[in-house]
C-alpha positions as CSV (number, residue, x, y, z in Angstrom):
1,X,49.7,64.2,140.7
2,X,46.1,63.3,141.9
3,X,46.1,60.1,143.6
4,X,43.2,58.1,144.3
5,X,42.5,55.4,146.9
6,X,41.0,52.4,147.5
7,X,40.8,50.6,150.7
8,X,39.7,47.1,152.2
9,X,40.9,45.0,155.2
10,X,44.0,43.6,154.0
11,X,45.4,47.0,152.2
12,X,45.1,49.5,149.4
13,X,44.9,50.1,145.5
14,X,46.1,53.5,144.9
15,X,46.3,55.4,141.2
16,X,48.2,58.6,140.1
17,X,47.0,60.8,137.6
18,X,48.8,64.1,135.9
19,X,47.5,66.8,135.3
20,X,46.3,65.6,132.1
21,X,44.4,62.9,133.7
22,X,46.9,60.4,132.0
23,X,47.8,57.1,134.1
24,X,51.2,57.9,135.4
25,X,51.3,54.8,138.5
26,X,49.3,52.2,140.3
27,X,50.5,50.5,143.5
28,X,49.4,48.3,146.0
29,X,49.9,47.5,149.9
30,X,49.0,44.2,151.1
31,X,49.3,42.6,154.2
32,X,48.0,39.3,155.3
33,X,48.6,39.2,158.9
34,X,46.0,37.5,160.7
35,X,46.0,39.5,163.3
36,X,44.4,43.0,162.5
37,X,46.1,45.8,165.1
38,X,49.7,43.5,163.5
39,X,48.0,44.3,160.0
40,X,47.2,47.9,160.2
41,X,50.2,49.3,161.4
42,X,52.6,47.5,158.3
43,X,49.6,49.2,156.0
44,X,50.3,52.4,157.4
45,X,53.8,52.3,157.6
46,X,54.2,50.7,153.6
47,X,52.0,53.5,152.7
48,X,53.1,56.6,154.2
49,X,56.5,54.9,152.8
50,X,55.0,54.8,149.0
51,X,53.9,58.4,149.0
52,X,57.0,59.7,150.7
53,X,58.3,59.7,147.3
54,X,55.8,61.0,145.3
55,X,54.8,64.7,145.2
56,X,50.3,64.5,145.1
57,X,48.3,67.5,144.7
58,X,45.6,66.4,146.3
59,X,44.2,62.8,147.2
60,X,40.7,61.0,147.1
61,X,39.8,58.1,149.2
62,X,36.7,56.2,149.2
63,X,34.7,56.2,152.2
64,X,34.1,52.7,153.8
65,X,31.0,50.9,152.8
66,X,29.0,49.2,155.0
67,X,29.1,45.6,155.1
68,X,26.7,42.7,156.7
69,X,29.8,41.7,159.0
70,X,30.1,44.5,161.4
71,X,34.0,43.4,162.2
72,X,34.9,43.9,158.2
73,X,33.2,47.1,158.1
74,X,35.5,48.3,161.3
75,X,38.2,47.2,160.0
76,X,37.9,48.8,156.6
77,X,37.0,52.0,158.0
78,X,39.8,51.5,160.0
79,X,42.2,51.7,157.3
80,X,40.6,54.3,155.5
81,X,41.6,56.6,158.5
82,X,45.3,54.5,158.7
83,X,45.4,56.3,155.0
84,X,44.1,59.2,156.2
85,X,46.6,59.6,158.4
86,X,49.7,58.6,156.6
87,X,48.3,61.4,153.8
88,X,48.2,64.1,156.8
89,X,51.9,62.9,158.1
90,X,53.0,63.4,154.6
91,X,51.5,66.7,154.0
92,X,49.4,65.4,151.2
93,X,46.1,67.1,150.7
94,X,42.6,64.5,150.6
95,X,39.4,63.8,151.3
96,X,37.1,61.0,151.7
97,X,34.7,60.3,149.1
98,X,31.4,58.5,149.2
99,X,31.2,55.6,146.5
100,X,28.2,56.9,145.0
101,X,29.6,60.4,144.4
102,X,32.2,59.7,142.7
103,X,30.4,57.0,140.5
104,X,27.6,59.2,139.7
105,X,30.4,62.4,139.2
106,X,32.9,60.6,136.9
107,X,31.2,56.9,135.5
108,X,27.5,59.2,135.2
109,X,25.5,57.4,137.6
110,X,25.7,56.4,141.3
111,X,24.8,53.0,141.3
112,X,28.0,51.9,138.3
113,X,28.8,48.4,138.4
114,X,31.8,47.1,138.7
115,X,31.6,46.8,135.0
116,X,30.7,49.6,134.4
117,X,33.8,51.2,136.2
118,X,36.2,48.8,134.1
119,X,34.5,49.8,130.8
120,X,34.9,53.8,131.5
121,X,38.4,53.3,132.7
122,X,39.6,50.6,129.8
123,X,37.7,53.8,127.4
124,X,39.8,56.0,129.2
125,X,43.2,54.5,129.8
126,X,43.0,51.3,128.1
127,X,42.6,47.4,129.2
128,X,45.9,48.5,131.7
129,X,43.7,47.1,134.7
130,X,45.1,44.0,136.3
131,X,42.4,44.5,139.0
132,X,39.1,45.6,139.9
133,X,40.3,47.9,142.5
134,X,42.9,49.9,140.9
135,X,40.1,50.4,138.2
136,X,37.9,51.8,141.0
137,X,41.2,53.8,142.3
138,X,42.0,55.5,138.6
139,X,38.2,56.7,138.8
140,X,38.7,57.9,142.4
141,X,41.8,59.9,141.2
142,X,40.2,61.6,138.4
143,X,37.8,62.5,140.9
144,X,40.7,64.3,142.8
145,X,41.5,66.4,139.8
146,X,38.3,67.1,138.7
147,X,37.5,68.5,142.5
148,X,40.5,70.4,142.5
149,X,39.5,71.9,139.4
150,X,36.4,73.0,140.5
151,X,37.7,74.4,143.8
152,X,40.3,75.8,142.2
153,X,43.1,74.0,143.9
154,X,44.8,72.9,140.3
155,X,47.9,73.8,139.1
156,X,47.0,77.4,137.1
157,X,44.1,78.1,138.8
């Protein structure tokens, strides 16, 4: 399984992929406690919980992007090392991954819209996408497998 991830403030979106790149799970963590060091930890904990269960090959998770408002940007970077973290704990290979690389490496160019990203991932999995973000998060998985491929981390290789 290749998961991919895809943080903000209040959680995650995650996607897992087979081998076969085929849709296999989608799942989501999130917590509105106001207060953030309160919010992080139950993120941390509900994840490291979800992918206790689940055996990943390897895991890709976008990098935080920079926002105008300096405390959002902290805070989402912030839970992109929380999910760091809870993939390390759980002995689950992955990597951080600029949005524009894996845009330009699996949608064609760097600078995809989000409409873009639903049309390849509706063309590729079907209209399965309740949200934005776990469209974003199948892309980021197929990213996963398609590094591991090329670094020869895949099953096979």
């Amino acid at each position: 399984m290749y998961m991919g991830v895809d943080c903000s403030s209040k959680g995650v979106h995650a996607v897992l992929i087979d081998d076969g790149c085929r849709l296999v799970s989608t799942f989501k963590i999130n917590v509105k406690k106001a207060d953030f060091s309160e919010r992080i930890t139950e993120i941390f904990d509900k994840f490291q919980s979800e992918i206790s269960k689940i055996k990943i090959r390897k895991s890709a998770i976008e990098k935080a992007i920079y926002i105008q408002n300096a405390k959002a940007t902290i805070q989402i970077a912030s839970v992109v090392t929380a999910i760091q973290l809870a993939c390390h704990k759980q002995s689950v290979p992955c990597y951080l991954v600029d949005n524009k690389t894996w845009k330009k490496d699996i949608i064609g160019k760097g600078n995809s819209s989000k409409q873009d990203i639903m049309e390849y991932a509706v063309d590729k999995w079907g209209d399965v996408f309740t949200e934005q973000d776990y469209a974003d998060a199948a892309c980021i998985a197929l990213h996963a497998q398609k590094e591991s491929i090329e670094n020869g981390s895949a099953k096979g290789i």
